[in-house]
C-alpha positions as CSV (number, residue, x, y, z in Angstrom):
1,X,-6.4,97.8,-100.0
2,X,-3.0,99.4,-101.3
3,X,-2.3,102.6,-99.7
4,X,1.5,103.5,-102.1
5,X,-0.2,107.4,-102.8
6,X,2.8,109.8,-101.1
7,X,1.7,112.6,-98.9
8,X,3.3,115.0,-101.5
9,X,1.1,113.5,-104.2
10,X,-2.3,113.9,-102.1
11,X,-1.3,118.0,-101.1
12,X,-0.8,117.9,-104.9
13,X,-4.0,116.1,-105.8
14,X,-6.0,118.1,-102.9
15,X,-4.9,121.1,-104.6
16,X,-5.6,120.6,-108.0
17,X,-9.1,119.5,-107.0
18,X,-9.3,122.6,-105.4
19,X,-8.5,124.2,-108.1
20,X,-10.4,122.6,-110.9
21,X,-13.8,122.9,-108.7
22,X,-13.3,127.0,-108.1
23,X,-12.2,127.2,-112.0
24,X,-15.8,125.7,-112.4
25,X,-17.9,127.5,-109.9
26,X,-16.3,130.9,-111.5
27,X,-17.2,130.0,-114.6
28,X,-20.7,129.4,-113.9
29,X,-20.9,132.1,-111.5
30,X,-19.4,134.6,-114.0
31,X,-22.2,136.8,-114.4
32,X,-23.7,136.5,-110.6
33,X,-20.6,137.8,-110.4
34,X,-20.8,140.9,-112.4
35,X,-24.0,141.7,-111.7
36,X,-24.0,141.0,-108.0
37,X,-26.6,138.2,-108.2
38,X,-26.1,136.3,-104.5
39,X,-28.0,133.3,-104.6
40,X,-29.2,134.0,-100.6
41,X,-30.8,137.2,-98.9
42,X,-28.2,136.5,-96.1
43,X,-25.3,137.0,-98.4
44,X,-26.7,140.5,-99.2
45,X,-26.9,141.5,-95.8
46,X,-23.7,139.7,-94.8
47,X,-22.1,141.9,-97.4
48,X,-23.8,145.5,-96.1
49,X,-23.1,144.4,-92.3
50,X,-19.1,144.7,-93.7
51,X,-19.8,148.2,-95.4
52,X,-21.3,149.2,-92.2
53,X,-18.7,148.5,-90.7
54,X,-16.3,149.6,-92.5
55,X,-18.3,153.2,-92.9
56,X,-17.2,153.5,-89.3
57,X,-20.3,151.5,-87.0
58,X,-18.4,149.7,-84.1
59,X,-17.0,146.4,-84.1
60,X,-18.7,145.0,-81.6
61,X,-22.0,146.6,-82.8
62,X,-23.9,144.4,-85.2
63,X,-27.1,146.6,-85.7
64,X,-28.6,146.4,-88.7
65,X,-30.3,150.2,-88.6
66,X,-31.4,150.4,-92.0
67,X,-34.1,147.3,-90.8
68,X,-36.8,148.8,-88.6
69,X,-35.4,152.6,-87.6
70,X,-34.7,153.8,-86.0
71,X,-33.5,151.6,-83.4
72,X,-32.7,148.7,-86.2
73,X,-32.3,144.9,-85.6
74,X,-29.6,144.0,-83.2
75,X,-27.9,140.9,-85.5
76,X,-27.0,137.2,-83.9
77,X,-24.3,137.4,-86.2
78,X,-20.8,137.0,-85.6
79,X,-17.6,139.2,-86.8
80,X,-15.5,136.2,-87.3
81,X,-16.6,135.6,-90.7
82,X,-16.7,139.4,-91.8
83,X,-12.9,139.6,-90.4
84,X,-11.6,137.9,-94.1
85,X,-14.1,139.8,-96.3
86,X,-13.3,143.3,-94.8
87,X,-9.4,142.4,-94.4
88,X,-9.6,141.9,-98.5
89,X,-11.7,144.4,-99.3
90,X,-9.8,147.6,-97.7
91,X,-6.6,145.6,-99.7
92,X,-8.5,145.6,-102.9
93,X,-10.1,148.8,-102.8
94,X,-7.3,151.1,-104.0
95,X,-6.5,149.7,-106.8
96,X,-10.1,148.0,-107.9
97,X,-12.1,150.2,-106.5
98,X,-14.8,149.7,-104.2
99,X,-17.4,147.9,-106.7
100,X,-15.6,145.6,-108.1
101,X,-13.2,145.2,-104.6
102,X,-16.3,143.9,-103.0
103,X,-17.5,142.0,-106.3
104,X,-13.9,139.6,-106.4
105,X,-13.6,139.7,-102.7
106,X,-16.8,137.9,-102.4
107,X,-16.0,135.6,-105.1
108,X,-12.5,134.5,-103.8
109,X,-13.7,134.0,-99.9
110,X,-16.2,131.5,-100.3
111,X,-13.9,129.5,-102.7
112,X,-11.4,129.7,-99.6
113,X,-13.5,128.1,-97.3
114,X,-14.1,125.5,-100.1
115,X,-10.4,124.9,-99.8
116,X,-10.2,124.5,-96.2
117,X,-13.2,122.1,-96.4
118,X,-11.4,119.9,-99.1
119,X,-8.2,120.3,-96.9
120,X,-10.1,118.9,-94.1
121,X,-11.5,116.2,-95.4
122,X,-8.1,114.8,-96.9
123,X,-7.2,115.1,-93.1
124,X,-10.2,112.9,-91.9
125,X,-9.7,110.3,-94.6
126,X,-6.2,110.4,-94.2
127,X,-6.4,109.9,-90.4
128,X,-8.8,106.9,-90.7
129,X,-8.7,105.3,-94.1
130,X,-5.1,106.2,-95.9
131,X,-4.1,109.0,-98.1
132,X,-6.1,107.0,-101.7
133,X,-8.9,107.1,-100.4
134,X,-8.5,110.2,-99.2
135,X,-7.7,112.0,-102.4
136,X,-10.6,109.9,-103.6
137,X,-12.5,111.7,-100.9
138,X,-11.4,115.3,-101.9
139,X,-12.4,114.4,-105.3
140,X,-15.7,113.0,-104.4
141,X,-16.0,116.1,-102.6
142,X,-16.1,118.7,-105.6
143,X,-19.1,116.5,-106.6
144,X,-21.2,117.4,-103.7
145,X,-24.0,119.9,-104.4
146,X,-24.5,120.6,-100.8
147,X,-21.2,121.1,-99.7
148,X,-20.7,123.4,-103.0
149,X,-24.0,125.3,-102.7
150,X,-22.8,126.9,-99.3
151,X,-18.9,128.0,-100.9
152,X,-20.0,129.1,-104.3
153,X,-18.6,132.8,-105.4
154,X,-20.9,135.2,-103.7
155,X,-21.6,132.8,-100.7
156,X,-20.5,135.3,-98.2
157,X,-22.4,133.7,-95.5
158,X,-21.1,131.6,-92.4
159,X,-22.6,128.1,-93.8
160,X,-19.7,127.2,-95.4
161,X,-17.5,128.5,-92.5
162,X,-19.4,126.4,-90.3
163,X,-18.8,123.1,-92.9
164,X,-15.3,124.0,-92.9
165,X,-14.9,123.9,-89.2
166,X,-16.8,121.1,-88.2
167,X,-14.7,119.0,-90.9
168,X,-11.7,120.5,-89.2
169,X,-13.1,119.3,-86.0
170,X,-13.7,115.7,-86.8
171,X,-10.8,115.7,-88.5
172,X,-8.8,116.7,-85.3
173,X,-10.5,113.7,-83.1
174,X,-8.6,111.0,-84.9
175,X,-5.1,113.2,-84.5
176,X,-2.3,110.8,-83.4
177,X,-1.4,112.7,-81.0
178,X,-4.1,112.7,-79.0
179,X,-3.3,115.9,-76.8
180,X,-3.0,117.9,-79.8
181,X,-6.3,116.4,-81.6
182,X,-8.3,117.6,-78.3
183,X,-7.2,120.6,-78.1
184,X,-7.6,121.5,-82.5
185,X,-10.9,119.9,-81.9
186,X,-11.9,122.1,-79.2
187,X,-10.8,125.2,-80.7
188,X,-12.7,124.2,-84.0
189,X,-15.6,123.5,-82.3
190,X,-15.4,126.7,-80.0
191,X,-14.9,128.8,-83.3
192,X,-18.1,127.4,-84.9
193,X,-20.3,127.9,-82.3
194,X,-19.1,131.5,-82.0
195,X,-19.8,131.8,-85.8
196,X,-23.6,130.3,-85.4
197,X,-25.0,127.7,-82.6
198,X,-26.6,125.7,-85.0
199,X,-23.5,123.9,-85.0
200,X,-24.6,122.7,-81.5
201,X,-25.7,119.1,-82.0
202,X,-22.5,117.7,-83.7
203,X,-20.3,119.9,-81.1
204,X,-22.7,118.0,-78.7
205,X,-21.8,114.6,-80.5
206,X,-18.4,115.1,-80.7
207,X,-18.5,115.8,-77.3
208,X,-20.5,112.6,-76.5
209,X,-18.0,110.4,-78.9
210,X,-14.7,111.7,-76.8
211,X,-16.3,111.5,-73.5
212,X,-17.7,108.0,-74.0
213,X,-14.2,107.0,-74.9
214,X,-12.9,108.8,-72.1
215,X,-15.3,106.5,-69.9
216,X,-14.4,103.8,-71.1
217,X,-10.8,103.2,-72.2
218,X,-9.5,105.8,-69.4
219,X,-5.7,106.5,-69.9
220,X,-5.7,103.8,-72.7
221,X,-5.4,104.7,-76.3
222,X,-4.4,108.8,-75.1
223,X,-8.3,109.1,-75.0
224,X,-7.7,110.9,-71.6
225,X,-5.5,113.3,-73.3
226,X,-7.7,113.6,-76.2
227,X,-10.9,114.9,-73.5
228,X,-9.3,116.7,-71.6
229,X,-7.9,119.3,-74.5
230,X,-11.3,118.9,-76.5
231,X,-13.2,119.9,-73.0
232,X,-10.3,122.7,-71.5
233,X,-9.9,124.2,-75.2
234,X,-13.5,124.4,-76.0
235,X,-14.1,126.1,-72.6
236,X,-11.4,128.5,-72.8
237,X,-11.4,129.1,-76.6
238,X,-15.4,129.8,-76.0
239,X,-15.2,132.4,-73.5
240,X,-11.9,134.2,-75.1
241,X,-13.9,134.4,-78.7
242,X,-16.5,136.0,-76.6
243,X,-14.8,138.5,-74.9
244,X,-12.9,139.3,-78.4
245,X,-16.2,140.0,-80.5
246,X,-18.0,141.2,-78.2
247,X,-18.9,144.8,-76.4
248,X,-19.7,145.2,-72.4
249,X,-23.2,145.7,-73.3
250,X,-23.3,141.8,-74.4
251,X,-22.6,140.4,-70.9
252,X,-25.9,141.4,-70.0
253,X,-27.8,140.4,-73.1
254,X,-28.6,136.4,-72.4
255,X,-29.6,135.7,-76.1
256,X,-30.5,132.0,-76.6
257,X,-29.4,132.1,-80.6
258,X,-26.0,132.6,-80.6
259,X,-23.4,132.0,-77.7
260,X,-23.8,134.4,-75.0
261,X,-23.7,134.4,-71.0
262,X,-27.0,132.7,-71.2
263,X,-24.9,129.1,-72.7
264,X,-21.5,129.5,-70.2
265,X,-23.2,126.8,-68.0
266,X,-23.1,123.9,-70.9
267,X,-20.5,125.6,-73.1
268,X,-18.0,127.1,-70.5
269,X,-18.3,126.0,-66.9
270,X,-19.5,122.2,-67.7
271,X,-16.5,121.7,-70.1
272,X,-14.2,123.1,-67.8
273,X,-15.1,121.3,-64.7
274,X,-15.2,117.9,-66.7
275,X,-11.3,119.0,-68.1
276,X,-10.3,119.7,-64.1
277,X,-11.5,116.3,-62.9
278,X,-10.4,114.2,-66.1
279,X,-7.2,113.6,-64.3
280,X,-7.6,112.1,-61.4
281,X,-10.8,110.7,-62.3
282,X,-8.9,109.1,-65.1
283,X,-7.3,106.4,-62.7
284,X,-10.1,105.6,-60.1
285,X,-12.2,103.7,-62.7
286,X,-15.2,103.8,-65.0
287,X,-17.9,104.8,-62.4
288,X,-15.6,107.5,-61.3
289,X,-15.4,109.1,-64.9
290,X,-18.9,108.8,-65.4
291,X,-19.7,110.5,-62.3
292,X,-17.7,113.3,-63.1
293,X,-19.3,114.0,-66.8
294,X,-22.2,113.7,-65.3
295,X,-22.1,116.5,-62.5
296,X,-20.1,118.6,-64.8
297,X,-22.7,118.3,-67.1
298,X,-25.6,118.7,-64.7
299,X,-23.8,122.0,-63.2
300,X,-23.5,123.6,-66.8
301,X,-27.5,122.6,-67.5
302,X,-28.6,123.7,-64.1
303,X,-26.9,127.3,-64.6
304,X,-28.8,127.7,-68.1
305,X,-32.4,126.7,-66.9
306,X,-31.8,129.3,-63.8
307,X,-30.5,131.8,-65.7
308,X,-32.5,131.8,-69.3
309,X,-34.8,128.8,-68.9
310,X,-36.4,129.7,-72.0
311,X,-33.0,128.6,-73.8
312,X,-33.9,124.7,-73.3
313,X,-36.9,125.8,-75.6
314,X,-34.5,126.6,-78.4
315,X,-34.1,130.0,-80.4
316,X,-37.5,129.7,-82.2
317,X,-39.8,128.6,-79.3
318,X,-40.8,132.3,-78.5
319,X,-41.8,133.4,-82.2
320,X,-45.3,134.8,-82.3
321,X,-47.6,132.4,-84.5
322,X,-48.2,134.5,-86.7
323,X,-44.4,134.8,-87.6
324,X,-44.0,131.1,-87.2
325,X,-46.8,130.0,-89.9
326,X,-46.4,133.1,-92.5
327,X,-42.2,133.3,-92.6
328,X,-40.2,130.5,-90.8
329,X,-42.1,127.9,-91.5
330,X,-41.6,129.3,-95.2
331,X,-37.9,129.3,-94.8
332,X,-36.9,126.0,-96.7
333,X,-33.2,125.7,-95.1
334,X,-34.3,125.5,-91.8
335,X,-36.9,122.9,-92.1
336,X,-37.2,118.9,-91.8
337,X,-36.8,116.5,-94.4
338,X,-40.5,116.0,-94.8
339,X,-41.5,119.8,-95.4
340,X,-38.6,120.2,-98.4
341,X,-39.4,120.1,-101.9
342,X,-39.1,116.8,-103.6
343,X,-35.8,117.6,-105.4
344,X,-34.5,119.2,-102.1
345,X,-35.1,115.3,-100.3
346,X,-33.7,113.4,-102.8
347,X,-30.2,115.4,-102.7
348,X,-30.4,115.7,-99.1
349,X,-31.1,112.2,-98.7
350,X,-28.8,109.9,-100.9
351,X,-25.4,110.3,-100.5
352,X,-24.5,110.4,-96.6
353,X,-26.1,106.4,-96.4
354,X,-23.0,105.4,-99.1
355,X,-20.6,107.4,-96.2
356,X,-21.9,105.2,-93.9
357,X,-22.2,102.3,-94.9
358,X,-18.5,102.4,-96.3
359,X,-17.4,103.8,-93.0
360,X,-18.9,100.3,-91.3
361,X,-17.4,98.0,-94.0
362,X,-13.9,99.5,-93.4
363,X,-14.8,98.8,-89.9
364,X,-15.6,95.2,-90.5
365,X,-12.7,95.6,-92.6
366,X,-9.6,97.0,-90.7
367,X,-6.7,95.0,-89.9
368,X,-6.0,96.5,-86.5
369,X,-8.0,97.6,-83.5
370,X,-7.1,100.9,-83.3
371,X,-8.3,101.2,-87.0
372,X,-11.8,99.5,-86.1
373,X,-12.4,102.2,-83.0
374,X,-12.0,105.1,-85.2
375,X,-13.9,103.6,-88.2
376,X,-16.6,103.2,-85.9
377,X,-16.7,106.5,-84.2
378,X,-16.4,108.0,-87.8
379,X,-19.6,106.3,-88.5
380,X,-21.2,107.6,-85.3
381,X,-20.3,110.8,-86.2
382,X,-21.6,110.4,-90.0
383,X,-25.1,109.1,-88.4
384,X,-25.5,111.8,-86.4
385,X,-25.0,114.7,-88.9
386,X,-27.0,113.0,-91.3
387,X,-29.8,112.9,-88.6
388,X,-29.6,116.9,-88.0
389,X,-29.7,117.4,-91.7
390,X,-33.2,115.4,-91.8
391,X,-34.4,117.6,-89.2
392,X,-32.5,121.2,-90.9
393,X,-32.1,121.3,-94.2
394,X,-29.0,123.3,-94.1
395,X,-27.4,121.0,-91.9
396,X,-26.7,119.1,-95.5
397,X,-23.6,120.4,-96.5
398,X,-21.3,118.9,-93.5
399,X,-23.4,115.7,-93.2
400,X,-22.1,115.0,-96.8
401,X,-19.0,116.3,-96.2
402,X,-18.5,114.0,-93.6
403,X,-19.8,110.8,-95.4
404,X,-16.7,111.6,-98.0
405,X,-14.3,109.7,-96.0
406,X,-16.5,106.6,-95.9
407,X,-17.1,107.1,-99.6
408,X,-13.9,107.5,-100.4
409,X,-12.8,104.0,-99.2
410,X,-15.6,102.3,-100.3
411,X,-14.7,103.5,-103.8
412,X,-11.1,103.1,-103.1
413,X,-11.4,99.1,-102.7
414,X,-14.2,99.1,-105.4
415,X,-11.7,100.2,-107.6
416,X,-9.1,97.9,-106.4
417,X,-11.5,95.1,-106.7
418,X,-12.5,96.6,-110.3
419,X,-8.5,97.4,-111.1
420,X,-7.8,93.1,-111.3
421,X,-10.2,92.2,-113.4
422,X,-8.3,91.0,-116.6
423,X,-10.0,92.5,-119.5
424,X,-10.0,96.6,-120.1
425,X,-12.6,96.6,-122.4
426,X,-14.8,95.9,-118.9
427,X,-12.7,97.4,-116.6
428,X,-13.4,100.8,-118.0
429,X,-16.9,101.4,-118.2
430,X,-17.5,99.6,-114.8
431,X,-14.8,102.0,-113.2
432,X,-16.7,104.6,-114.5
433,X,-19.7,103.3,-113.3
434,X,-18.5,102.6,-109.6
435,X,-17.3,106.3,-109.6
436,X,-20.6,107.6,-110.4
437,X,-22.8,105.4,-108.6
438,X,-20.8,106.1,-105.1
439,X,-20.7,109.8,-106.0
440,X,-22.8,112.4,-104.4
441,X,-24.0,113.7,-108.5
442,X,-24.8,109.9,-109.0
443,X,-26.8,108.9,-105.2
444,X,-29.0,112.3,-106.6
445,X,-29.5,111.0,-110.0
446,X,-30.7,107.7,-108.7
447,X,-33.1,109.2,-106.6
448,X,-34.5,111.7,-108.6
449,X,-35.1,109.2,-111.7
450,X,-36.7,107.1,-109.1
451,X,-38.8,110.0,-107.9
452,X,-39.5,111.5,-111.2
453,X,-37.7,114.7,-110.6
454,X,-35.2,116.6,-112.1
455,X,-32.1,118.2,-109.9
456,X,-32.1,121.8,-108.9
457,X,-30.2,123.1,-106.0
458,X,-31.3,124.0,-102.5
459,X,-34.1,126.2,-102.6
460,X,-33.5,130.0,-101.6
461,X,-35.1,132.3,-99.8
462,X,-35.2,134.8,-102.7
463,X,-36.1,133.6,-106.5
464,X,-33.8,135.2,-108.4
465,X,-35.4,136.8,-111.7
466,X,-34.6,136.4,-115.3
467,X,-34.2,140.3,-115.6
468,X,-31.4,141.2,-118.0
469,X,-30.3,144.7,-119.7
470,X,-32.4,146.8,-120.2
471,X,-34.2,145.8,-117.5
472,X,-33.2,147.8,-114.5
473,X,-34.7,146.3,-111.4
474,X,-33.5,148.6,-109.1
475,X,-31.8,151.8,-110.4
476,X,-35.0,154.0,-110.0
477,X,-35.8,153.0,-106.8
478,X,-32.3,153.6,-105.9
479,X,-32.2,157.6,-107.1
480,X,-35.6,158.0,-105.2
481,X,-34.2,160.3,-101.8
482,X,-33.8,158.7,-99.2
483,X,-37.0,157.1,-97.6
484,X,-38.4,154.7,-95.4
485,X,-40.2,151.4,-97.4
486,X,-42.5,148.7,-96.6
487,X,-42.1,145.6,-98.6
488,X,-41.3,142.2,-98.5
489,X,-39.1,140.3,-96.0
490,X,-36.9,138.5,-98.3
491,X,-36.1,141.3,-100.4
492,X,-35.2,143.5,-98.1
493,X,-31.5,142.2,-97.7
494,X,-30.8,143.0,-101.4
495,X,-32.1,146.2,-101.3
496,X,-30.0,147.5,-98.4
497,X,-27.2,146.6,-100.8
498,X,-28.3,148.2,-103.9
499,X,-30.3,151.2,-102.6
500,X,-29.9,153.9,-100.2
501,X,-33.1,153.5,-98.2
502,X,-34.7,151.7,-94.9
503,X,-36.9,149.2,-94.7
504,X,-39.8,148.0,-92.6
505,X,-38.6,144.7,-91.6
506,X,-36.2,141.6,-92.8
507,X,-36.3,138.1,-92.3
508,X,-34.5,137.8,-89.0
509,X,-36.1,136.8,-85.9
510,X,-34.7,138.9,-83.3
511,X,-36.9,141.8,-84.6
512,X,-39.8,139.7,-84.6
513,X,-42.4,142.7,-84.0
514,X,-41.1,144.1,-87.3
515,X,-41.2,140.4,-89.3
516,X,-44.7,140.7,-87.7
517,X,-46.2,144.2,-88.8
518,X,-45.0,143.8,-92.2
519,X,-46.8,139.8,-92.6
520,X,-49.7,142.2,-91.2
521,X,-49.7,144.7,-93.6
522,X,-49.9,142.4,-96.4
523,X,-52.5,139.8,-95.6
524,X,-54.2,142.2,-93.3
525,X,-57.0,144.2,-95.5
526,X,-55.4,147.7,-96.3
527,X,-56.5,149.9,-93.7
528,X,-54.5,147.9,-91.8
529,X,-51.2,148.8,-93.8
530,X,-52.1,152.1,-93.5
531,X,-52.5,152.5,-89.7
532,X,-48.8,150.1,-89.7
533,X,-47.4,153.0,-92.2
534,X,-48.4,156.4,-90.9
535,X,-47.8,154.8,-87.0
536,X,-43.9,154.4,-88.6
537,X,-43.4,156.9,-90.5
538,X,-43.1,154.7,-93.4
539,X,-43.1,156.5,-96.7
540,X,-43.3,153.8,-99.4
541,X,-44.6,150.7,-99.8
542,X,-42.9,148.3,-102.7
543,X,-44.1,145.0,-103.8
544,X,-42.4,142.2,-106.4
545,X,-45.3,140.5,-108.1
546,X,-43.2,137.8,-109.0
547,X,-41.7,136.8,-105.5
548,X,-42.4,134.4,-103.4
549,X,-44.1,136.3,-100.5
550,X,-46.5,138.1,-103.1
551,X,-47.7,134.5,-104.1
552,X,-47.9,133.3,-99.8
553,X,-49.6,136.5,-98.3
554,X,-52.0,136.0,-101.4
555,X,-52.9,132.5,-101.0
556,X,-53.0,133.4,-96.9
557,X,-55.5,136.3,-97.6
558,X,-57.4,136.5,-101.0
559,X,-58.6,139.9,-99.3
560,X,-55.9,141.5,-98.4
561,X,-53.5,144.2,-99.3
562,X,-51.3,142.2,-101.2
563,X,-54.3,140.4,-102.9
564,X,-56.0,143.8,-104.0
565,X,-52.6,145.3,-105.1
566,X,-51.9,142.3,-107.4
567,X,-55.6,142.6,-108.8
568,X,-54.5,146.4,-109.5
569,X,-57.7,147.5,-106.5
570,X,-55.1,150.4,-105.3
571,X,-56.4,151.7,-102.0
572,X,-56.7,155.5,-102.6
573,X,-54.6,156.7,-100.2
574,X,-51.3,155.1,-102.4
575,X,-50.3,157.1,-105.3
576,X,-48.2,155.1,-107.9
577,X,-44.4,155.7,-108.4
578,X,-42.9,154.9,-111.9
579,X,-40.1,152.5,-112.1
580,X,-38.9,152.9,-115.5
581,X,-37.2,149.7,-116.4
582,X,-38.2,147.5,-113.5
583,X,-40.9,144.9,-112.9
584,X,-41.7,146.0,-109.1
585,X,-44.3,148.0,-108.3
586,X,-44.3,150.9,-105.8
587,X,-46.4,153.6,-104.2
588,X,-46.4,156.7,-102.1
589,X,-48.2,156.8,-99.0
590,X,-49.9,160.2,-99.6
591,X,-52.3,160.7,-96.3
C-alpha cells in the first residue's frame, strides 16, 4: 500500500477536516445555540457548576447547593474540564457579555476537544498504519455519530474529554520512542481518570497491553522503557492531579466514583512499585517480571479491599433499589447493549467490527515485525473498548474512535485495489461505495435497514421539546421569588441554569436519599409527597407532562401523585400557579 502523503499534507488535511466537521455541527446546532438548547442534563449542570464557581464558591468545592439544601450534593466531578470553559468565559465576558460569553464559549470548547480527538487519531494511524490512511482515518472520523454526539456545540460535558484523552493515550503506546510514549501515555491516562473513572477499563487494558509486552520481550523492542514511564507517570501524574483539584477535606473522603485515597492502592502505589522494580527485573527473565507485576498489583488491590472494600463492588453497588429500578436503570448511556433502544444498538454496534477486522488484515498484512506487534496490540485495544461500549453505552464514542485507524487502512488499500482498475466509469461509483460501506454513517445504515429502523442519535436523558416563540417554558417560573421545588430528576439540571430557584433532587447518585424522596413523591400516593414537602421545606412542586419521568412514575404507579396530577385529581392541599406561556404545570404547597 503506497504511503507518498507528506506530513505537511496530513496536518493540512487533519485540519481542514476539522474544520469542515465544526462548520457543520455549528450550523446545525445554530439555534441550540441561541436558545441554550444542550442536548444533556449534565451539560446544564456542567455549565452552572462554572458560574458557581466563578460567583466566588471555592475551587476545590464542587457542591452543587441549589440540589437538596441546604447542605447540596457534593459532585464526583472534576475541575479539569471547567478550567477551559471558565478560562474563556471571564475572556469573553467583557466584550460579549455574560449571555452570549457563556452561549460561544460552550459552542467553541466542545469543538476543541473534537480537534484534539481528530489530532489523535492521525497520530495513532500514523504511528501504525502510515500518514494515508491516516488522513483517511481523520476523515472517517467526522462521520462517526458517536464520537460527534459527545463534541457537538453545547457538549460541555467530560465525555468528549475523556474520548480525546484515551485516543491521546493509545496514540502514545506506539511512540517511537518508547520512553517518551510511556510516559505521554501515562499522563493521558492519569488525566482521564482524574476527569471520570469510567475510563478505568481501557487504562486497565492499556496497562495489561504494555505490561504483557514488558513480560515478554523484556529490554527488547524499548518495551521496558515504554512500562516503566506508562507505570511511574501514571502513578505520579495521578497523585499530583489529586493534590492540585483537590481540598484537605478530600483526603479523608474514600469515594469509590471518582479517584480518591480510596484507589491509591491500584492507581498509585501498585503502578509505582511495578515502575521501581521494572529495572532490574527487566534482566533476570520472564518469571522475574511476572512476579513483580503481580505483587505490585496484589499490594495496590489489597490496600483498596482494606481500606474501602465496598469499591471492588463498583460505584453503583450501594444504590437503594428503589433508585436503581426507577432512575439508573432508566439512564440509557450507562446501560448494556441489550437494554438500548434498537436504533441506539445498531449505531453502537456496526462500525468498531470494520476497525478490527482491518486492524488484523494489516496485521496479516505488514511487511515487518515490528509493524505486525503493534497492528496486533492495536486490535487488542480496539476489542476491548468495543467490549465496554456493549456493556456502557457511552463508552461508544472512543470504541469507534479507536476502530478509525483500522478503518482507515482497510479503506486505504480498498482504494488502492479500486484506484487500478482500468475503466473510470467503474472506478467511481465503487470508490464511492467502498467509502461508504467502511464508514461509520454507512455500518449504521446497513444495520438499521436490516433492522427496520431509522437513525436517531443516542438517547438523552432529557427530551428536548418542540417549544418555540411564543412559547416560554420557563420565564414565569423564573420571576417567581426565590423558592424551593420538587420536580423531576432530569429537569432539574436545566432549571438551575435558567431559574433562580432549588430543587428537591437531581440525577446524581451521591445524593441518593434525595434521588430517592423525590421517585417517592411521585409514585407514592400523595400524602406521601406531602409529608416529603412540608418535612423539607419544599414550597413548590412542578411537573412536565410531556417528559420522560411523568410517563415512568405513571406507568410505575397508576395511583400515584404523578398519575392523579396528570388525570387533573389535584390533591387539595396544592393550589395551582399560572405559567403563562409554558406547558409545565406547577403548584403551591399551601398547608
Amino acid at each position: 500500500m503506497s504511503d507518498t502523503l507528506s506530513a505537511t499534507r496530513l496536518r493540512l488535511g487533519v485540519l481542514a477536516a476539522w474544520l469542515l466537521a465544526s462548520a457543520i455541527l455549528l450550523t446545525i446546532s445554530w439555534m441550540h445555540i441561541v436558545h441554550l438548547e444542550m442536548l444533556d442534563a449534565d451539560d446544564y449542570l456542567r455549565l452552572q457548576q462554572v458560574r458557581d464557581w466563578l460567583a466566588g464558591q471555592s475551587f476545590f468545592d464542587v457542591t452543587q447547593y441549589r440540589i437538596d439544601p441546604p447542605h447540596g450534593v457534593a459532585m464526583h466531578w472534576s475541575r479539569i474540564v471547567d478550567l477551559p470553559l471558565a478560562g474563556l468565559i471571564l475572556l469573553l465576558k467583557p466584550v460579549l457579555g455574560a449571555a452570549l460569553a457563556e452561549r460561544v464559549t460552550a459552542a467553541v470548547v466542545p469543538l476543541v476537544t473534537l480537534a484534539g480527538s481528530m489530532v489523535a487519531v492521525a497520530l495513532i494511524g500514523a504511528r501504525v498504519a502510515g500518514r494515508r490512511a491516516a488522513l483517511i482515518a481523520v476523515m472517517l472520523a467526522a462521520t462517526t455519530p458517536f464520537l460527534l454526539f459527545h463534541v457537538m456545540p453545547l457538549r460541555i460535558d467530560h465525555h468528549g474529554w475523556q474520548t480525546m484523552l484515551g485516543l491521546f493515550a493509545v496514540g502514545a503506546c506506539f511512540d517511537p520512542a518508547p520512553r517518551r510514549g510511556g510516559i505521554t501515555a501515562g499522563i493521558c491516562a492519569a488525566l482521564w481518570l482524574a476527569i471520570s473513572l469510567e475510563g478505568l477499563p481501557m487504562v486497565a487494558a492499556m496497562a495489561t497491553l504494555l505490561a504483557f509486552r514488558f513480560v515478554v520481550e523484556g529490554e527488547a523492542h524499548g518495551a521496558t522503557h515504554r512500562f516503566r514511564g506508562f507505570a511511574g507517570a501514571l502513578a505520579m501524574a495521578g497523585v499530583m492531579l489529586f493534590a492540585a483539584f483537590h481540598g484537605s477535606g478530600a483526603y479523608g473522603e474514600p469515594w469509590c466514583d471518582a479517584v480518591s485515597p480510596a484507589w491509591f492502592g491500584p492507581l498509585a502505589l501498585a503502578p509505582a512499585l511495578a515502575a521501581l522494580g521494572s529495572n532490574a527485573a527487566a534482566r533476570r527473565g520472564r518469571a522475574m517480571r511476572l512476579a513483580l507485576l503481580l505483587v505490585a498489583g496484589g499490594v495496590g488491590v489489597a490496600l483498596l479491599a482494606a481500606t474501602a472494600p465496598v469499591c471492588l463492588r463498583g460505584p453503583f453497588a450501594t444504590l437503594d433499589p428503589l433508585v436503581r429500578t426507577y432512575w439508573y436503570e432508566n439512564v440509557v448511556e450507562g446501560l448494556p447493549i441489550w437494554r438500548q433502544p434498537l436504533n441506539n444498538a445498531t449505531l453502537l454496534i456496526g462500525f468498531p467490527p470494520i476497525g478490527i477486522f482491518g486492524a488484523l488484515l494489516a496485521r496479516r498484512q505488514a511487511a515487518s515485525e515490528a509493524a505486525r506487534r503493534n497492528w496486533l496490540a492495536l486490535a487488542g485495544l480496539m476489542m476491548a473498548a468495543y467490549a465496554v461500549s456493549l456493556l456502557v453505552q457511552r463508552a461508544g464514542g472512543f470504541a469507534h474512535g479507536i476502530a478509525l485507524a483500522g478503518a482507515g487502512a482497510l479503506l486505504a488499500r480498498l482504494l488502492d485495489r479500486i484506484g487500478q482498475w482500468k475503466l473510470a466509469l467503474a472506478r467511481i461509483p465503487a470508490t464511492a461505495a467502498a467509502i461508504f460501506a467502511l464508514s461509520p454513517v454507512g455500518a449504521m445504515v446497513t444495520l438499521d435497514l436490516a433492522a427496520g429502523t431509522a437513525f436517531q442519535s443516542p438517547d438523552t436523558a432529557e427530551k428536548i421539546p418542540a417549544c418555540l416563540p411564543p412559547c416560554d417554558r420557563f420565564g414565569a417560573l423564573a420571576r417567581l421569588p426565590r423558592a424551593t421545588i420538587l420536580t423531576g430528576l432530569d429537569i432539574t439540571p436545566r432549571l438551575l441554569v435558567l431559574t433562580p430557584h432549588s430543587y428537591a433532587g437531581s440525577g446524581h447518585h451521591r445524593d441518593q436519599a434525595a434521588i430517592g424522596r423525590v421517585i417517592s413523591a411521585f409514585i407514592g400516593p400523595p400524602q406521601v409527597a406531602h409529608a416529603i414537602m412540608a418535612r423539607r421545606g419544599i414550597d413548590y412542586l412542578l411537573i412536565d407532562p410531556a417528559g420522560n419521568e411523568a410517563e415512568i412514575y405513571t406507568k410505575a404507579a397508576p395511583d400515584g401523585l404523578m398519575a392523579h396530577l396528570l388525570r387533573d385529581d389535584v390533591p387539595a392541599w396544592l393550589e395551582p400557579v399560572p405559567l403563562v406561556g409554558s406547558d409545565l404545570r406547577m403548584w403551591r404547597r399551601v398547608r
